[in-house]
N, C-alpha and C positions, 0 to 999 in steps of 0.2 A: 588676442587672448585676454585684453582688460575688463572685455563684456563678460566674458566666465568669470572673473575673480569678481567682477562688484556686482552679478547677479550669479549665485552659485544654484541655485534650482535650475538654472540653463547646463549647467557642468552636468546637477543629477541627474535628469534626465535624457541628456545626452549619452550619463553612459549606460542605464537602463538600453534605451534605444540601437547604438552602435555596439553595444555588450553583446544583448540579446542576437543581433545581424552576422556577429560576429560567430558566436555560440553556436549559430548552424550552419558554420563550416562543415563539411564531412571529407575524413580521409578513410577510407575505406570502411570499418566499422568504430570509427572513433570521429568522435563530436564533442567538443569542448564543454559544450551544454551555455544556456545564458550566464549562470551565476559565476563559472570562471571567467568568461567573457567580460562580464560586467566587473570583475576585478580586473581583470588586463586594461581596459579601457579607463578607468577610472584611476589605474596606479599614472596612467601616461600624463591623466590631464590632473594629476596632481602635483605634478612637477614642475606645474604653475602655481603654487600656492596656493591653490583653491579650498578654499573653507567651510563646511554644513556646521551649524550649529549641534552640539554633542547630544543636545534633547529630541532630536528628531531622529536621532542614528536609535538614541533607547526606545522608541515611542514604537518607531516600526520593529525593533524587534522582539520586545514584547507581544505585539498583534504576530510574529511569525513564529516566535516558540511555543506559543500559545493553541496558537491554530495548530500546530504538529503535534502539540501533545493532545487535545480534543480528538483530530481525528484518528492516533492512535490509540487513545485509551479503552476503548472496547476490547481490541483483540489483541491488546499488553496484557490484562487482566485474563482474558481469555487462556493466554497461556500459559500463567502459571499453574501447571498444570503433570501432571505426572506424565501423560503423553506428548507431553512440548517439552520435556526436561534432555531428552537430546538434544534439542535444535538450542535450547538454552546456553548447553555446554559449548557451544559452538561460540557464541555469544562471549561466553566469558572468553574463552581461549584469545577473540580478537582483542576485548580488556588488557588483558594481561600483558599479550604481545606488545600490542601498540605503545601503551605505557611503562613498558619496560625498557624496551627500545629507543624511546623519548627521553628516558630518564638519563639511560648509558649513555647516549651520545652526548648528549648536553654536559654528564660528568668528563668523559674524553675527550670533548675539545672545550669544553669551557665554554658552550654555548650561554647566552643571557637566556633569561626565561621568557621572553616573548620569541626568539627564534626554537628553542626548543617547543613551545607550544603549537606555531603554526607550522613545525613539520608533523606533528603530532594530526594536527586538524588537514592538513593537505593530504598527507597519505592515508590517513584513514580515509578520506575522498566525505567527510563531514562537514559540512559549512558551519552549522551549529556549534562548534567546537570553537570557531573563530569570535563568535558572539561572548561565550559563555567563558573560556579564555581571555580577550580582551576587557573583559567589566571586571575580570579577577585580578588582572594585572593593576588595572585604575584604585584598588581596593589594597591593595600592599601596603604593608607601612616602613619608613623609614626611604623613601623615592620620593625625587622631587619631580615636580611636574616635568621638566625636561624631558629627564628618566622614561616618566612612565608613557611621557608622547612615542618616544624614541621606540623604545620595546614591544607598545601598541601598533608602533608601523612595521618592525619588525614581523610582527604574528601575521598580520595583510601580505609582508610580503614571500615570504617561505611558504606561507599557505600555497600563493600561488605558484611558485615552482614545482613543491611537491607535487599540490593537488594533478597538475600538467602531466609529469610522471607518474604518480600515482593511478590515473585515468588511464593513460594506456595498458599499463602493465596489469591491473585486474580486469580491464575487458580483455586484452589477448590471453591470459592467461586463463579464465576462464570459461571461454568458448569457445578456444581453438586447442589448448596445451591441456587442461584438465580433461575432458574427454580421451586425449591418447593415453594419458597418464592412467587411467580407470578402465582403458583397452575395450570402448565402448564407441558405437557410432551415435553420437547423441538424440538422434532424431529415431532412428531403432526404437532406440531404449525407452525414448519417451513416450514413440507411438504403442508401445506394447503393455505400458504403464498404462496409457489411458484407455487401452482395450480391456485390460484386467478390473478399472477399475469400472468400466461400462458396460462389463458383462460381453465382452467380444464385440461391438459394436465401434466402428473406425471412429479415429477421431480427427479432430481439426488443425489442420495448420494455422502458425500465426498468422493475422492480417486477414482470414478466412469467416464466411458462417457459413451455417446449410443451406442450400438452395430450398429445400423443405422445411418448413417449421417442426418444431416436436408435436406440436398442439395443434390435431387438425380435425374436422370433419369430412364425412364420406356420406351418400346417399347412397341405399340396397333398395332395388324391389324384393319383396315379400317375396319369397317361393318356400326355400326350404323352413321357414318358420310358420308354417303354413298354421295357424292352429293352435299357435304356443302362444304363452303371455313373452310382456315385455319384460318382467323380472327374471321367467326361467330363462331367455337370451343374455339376459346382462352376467348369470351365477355361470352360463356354461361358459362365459367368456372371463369367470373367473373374476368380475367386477372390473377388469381393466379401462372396460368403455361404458360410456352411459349413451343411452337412448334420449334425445333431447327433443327430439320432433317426430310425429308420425303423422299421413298426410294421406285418406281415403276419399279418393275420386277428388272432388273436389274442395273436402271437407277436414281440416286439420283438428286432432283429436292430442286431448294431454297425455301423453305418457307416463298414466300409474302405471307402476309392476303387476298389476293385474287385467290390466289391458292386455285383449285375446287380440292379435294380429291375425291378418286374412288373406290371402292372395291377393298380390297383385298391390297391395300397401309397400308405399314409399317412407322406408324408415333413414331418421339422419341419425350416425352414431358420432359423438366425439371422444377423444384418447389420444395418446400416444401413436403417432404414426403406426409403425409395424403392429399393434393392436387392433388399430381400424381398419388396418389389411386383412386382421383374421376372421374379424367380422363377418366377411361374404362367406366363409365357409358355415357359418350357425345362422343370418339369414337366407341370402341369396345375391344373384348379381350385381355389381356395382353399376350406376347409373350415373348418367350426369347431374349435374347440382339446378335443383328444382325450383323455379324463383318463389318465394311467401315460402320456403320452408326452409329455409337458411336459420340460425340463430345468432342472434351477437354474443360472442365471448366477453367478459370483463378484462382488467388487470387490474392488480392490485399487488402493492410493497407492503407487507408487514415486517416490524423491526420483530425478531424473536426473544421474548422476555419469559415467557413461562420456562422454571427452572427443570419439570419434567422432560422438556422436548431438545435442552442441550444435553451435548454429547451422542444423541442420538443419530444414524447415517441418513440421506433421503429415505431409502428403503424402507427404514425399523419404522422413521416417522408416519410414511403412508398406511402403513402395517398397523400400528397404534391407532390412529385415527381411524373408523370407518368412514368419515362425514368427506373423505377424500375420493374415495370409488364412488360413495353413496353420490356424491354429488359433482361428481365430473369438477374437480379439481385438480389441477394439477403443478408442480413446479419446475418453472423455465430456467431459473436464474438465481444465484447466489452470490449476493456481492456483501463482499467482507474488506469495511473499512473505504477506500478508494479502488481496490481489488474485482476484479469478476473471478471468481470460484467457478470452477466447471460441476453441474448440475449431474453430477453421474451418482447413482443409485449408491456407492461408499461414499461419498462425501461428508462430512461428519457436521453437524449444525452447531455453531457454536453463538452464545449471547452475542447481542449487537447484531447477530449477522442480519442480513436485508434479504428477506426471499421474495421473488418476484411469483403472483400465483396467478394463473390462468383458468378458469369456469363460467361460470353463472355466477352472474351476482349475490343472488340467495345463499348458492352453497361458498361463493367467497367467504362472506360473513361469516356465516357460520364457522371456516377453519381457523379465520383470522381471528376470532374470538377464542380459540385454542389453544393458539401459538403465540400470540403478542400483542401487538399492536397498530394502528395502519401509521405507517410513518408519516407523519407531517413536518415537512420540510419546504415550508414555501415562504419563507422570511425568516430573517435572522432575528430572534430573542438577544438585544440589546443590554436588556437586564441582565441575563443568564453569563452573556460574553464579557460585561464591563464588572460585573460582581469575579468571575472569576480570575481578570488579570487584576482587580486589586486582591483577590485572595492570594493571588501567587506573587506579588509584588511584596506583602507582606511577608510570609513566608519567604522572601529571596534574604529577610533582613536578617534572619538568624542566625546569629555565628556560637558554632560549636568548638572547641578545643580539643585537639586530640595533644598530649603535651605540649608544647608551647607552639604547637601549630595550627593559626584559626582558618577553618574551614567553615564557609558557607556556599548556599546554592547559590546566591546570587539573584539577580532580578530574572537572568536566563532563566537559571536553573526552578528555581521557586515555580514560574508560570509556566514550566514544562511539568511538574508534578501536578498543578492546578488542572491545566488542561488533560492533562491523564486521568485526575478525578472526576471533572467536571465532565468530560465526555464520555465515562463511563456510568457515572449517573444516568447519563441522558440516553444510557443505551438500555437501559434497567426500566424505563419507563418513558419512551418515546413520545408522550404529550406534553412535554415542557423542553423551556430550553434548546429549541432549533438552530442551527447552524448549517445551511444546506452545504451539501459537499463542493457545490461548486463556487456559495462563498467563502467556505474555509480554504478552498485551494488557491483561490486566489487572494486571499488575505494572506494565507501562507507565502508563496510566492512573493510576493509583492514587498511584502514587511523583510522577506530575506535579502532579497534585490533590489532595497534601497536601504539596507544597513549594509551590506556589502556597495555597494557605492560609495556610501558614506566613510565606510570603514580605507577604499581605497584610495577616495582622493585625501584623505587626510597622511593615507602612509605613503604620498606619492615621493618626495623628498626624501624617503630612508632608502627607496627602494633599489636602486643600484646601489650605492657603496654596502649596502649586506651581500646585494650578490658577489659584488669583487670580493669580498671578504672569505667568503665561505666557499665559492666556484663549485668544484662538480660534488661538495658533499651535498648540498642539498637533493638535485636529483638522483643522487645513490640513494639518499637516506626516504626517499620518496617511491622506489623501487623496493628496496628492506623493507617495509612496512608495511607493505603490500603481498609480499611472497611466504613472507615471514609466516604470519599469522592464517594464511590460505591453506598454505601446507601442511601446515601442524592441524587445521581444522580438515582438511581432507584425507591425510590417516587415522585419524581420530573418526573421523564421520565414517570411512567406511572400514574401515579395520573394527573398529572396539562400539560404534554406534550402528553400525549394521543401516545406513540410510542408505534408503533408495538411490541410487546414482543420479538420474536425470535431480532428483526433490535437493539433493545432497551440491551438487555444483547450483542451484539455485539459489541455495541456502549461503554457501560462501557469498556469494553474489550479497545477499540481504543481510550477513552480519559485517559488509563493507558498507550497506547504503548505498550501494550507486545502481542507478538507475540507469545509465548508459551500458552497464554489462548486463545486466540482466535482459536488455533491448536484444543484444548481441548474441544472451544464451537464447533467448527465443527463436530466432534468427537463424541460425543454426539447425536450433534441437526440431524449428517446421511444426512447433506446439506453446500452447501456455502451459504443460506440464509441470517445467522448472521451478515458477510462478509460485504456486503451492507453497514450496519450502519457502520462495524468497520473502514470502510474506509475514511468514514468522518472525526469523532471525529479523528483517528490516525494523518489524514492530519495537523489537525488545532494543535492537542497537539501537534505532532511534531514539530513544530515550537514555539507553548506560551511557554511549559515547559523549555527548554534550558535556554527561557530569566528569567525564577526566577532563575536561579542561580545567576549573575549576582544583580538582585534585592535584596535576600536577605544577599548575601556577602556588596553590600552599604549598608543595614541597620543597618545589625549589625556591622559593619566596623565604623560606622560612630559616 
């Protein structure tokens, strides 16, 4: 072990590496995940004195609060919103529980404040609460370094018993126990969900796609349009399909609307599958696919920024638009945030969101000039990203007083509001400021799971005599924290907020933040239904929960 102690980048690493190995243990529907893992591994090899310097543990996690708050801040903003103010309520409810429950305990047995905080960050199943917590503890006045070492190892290590308990108890509780509790079979519920919302049309299981695409073409020979233009074909099909190709004898003709079709003409229509199916009834029999009359479809991401077109469902928006029938446009895809949104005709378009559109090039243009923007995301703006973790780095400096108790965000907290701004700007006008999602995720990651390394080999030494100390409270109090606040938000959500059941255990699911139950309600329910709600509540909690740590390190500090 002397090689880890006088080279500790071999410690980090190792326990990123054996963390993460370890993290995909599975015991039925439960998996530790990396970031617990990476505190287990790194609490063990800290019990060899191994040591990171304290500016590397800030440096990463600035880059990972940072990156959480960017890629939520579109659709935080998004929510505030009269139709998100249930899922809101939800939100608070977990607030209040958690921190109330962190409070009382810590009062009843005389818990110090870094054990009260990391049962607070462990049950809540929050990692961010452990950053934003521990730089509040560092920040106390009247503690000496010893103290504040001591308390800081503390919060690493109740994190991780809770969070342990914490994990189970909200994925079993809400993919196997909530559903009987709501007297619902979750996959039912959710299937029927996404029929109403698709217009009666099935929907998918998790881990699934169509065998058939939405977006397709079909070649008819001419018979029953024997005569008629290509626009009266397109109006009696209600605009649903466009005519892209038409192909006599040997000779391929443009498709104006007033092109007079003729016997025996090979027409290509494109649409919506069950659209191109109706097709054969307004021209004639489908044929096979004709080679030189094929067309290439585009694709194209626009970020949605025009303020007319949020709030609006798929449906209204095709409706508003003509330049979407006119021109054989269509929408495959909605991803909101790191999220896929299911592309069903109520789906409601909100700022930031990502649509994915399928046509012609020409008529692409043309809608994406209606709607937004074409997302460019192919390198990270450097500028955009290092401006705004010293905006929020600045902002973490400001300390407020509520009587003689000083509260501030913190470096956490600060470059979680930054990142909220800074990637809500950039959702308002997608030509500056990139961060593609696949570098914010792993910036995210990365910067969390190696401050959690950090964080764990430093509390490796506190970490048994707290557990002798405190025994089975902490994994009760890891349990409590978790049922507590689920329960109360699930008679609440469906007694007095009337949520959808399937959207409503989703939602629990996402004002916990964990991402291994919501895997589990998927699992289950045989749908991304759930998904929907989890997306909300996760938005908004990822951002409230971080700031109780902070909160309840002033109070009991104070």
């Amino acid at each position: 072990m002397g090689i880890i102690r006088d080279h500790p980048e071999l410690a980090l690493f190792l326990s990123l590496a054996a963390g993460y190995l370890l993290g995909k243990l599975r015991v039925g529907p439960i998996t530790l995940g990396g970031i617990c893992g990476t505190l287990i591994v790194s609490l063990l090899l800290g019990t060899q004195h191994v040591s990171v310097d304290d500016d590397v543990r800030s440096v990463f996690f600035a880059l990972f609060i940072f990156s959480l708050g960017y890629m939520a801040g579109p659709q935080f903003f998004a929510n505030l919103n009269r139709r998100s103010l249930r899922f809101f309520v939800l939100c608070l409810v977990e607030l209040v529980c958690v921190l109330g429950i962190a409070f009382g305990l810590a009062k009843s047995f005389d818990l110090d404040v870094g054990t009260a905080s990391g049962i607070l960050a462990g049950a809540a199943t929050e990692s961010a609460v452990v950053g934003t917590a521990t730089e509040a503890i560092g920040k106390l006045d009247g503690l000496t370094a010893g103290q504040i070492e001591q308390y800081q190892g503390h919060v690493a290590t109740a994190y991780t018993v809770c969070y342990l308990f914490g994990l189970i108890t909200i994925v079993i509780y809400t993919s196997q126990i909530m559903p009987m509790l709501l007297r619902i079979n979750l996959a039912d519920a959710s299937r029927e969900w996404w029929q109403r919302m698709r217009g009666n049309q099935g929907g998918l299981e998790s881990g699934q796609r169509e065998a058939m695409p939405d977006v397709v073409g079909r070649t008819f020979l001419v018979t029953r349009a024997d005569g008629r233009t290509v626009g009266s074909v397109q109006e009696a099909l209600s605009g649903r399909v466009t005519v892209e190709a038409v192909q006599r004898g040997a000779k391929r003709l443009t498709p104006a609307p007033g092109l007079k079709l003729t016997l025996s003409d090979l027409v290509m229509v494109v649409g919506l599958r069950p659209d191109t199916i109706e097709a054969g009834r307004e021209i004639g029999p489908e044929t096979a696919a004709v080679p030189g009359l094929d067309t290439p479809l585009a694709t194209q991401q626009v970020a949605v920024t025009d303020k007319a077109t949020v709030g609006h469902s798929i449906d209204s928006l095709v409706a508003r638009h003509p330049e979407f029938r006119r021109d054989g446009v269509y929408v495959t895809d909605v991803l909101r945030g790191d999220q896929d949104i299911p592309a069903a005709p109520e789906t409601e378009v909100r700022r930031g969101d990502i649509l994915t559109l399928v046509g012609a090039r020409a008529g692409l243009d043309r809608v994406v000039a209606k709607l937004g923007a074409v997302v460019k995301n192919d390198a990270t703006d450097f500028i955009y990203l290092g401006f705004g973790i010293v905006a929020g780095s600045l902002l973490g400096q400001i300390v407020v007083k509520f009587g003689d108790v000083p509260l501030s965000l913190g470096t956490g907290g600060g470059c979680l509001v930054a990142g909220l701004v800074f990637g809500w700007l950039r959702s308002l006008r997608p030509t500056f400021g990139a961060y593609p999602p696949q570098a914010a995720t792993t910036l995210k990651d990365m910067g969390l799971a190696v401050f959690i390394a950090c964080t764990g080999l430093a509390s490796g030494p506190q970490a048994w005599p707290l557990i002798k100390e405190y025994g089975a409270l902490l994994p009760v109090a890891g349990i409590a924290m978790v049922l507590v606040p689920a329960t109360v938000s699930l008679l609440i959500g469906n007694r007095l907020l009337k949520i959808e059941k399937p959207l409503l255990i989703g939602a629990i699911a996402g004002q916990q933040c964990s991402t291994p139950a919501i895997t589990a309600i998927t699992q289950v329910a045989r749908s991304s239904v759930p998904l929907i709600g989890y997306t909300i509540t996760y938005t908004l909690s990822n951002f409230l929960l971080p700031l109780t740590g902070p909160l309840l390190v002033g109070v009991l500090g104070s």
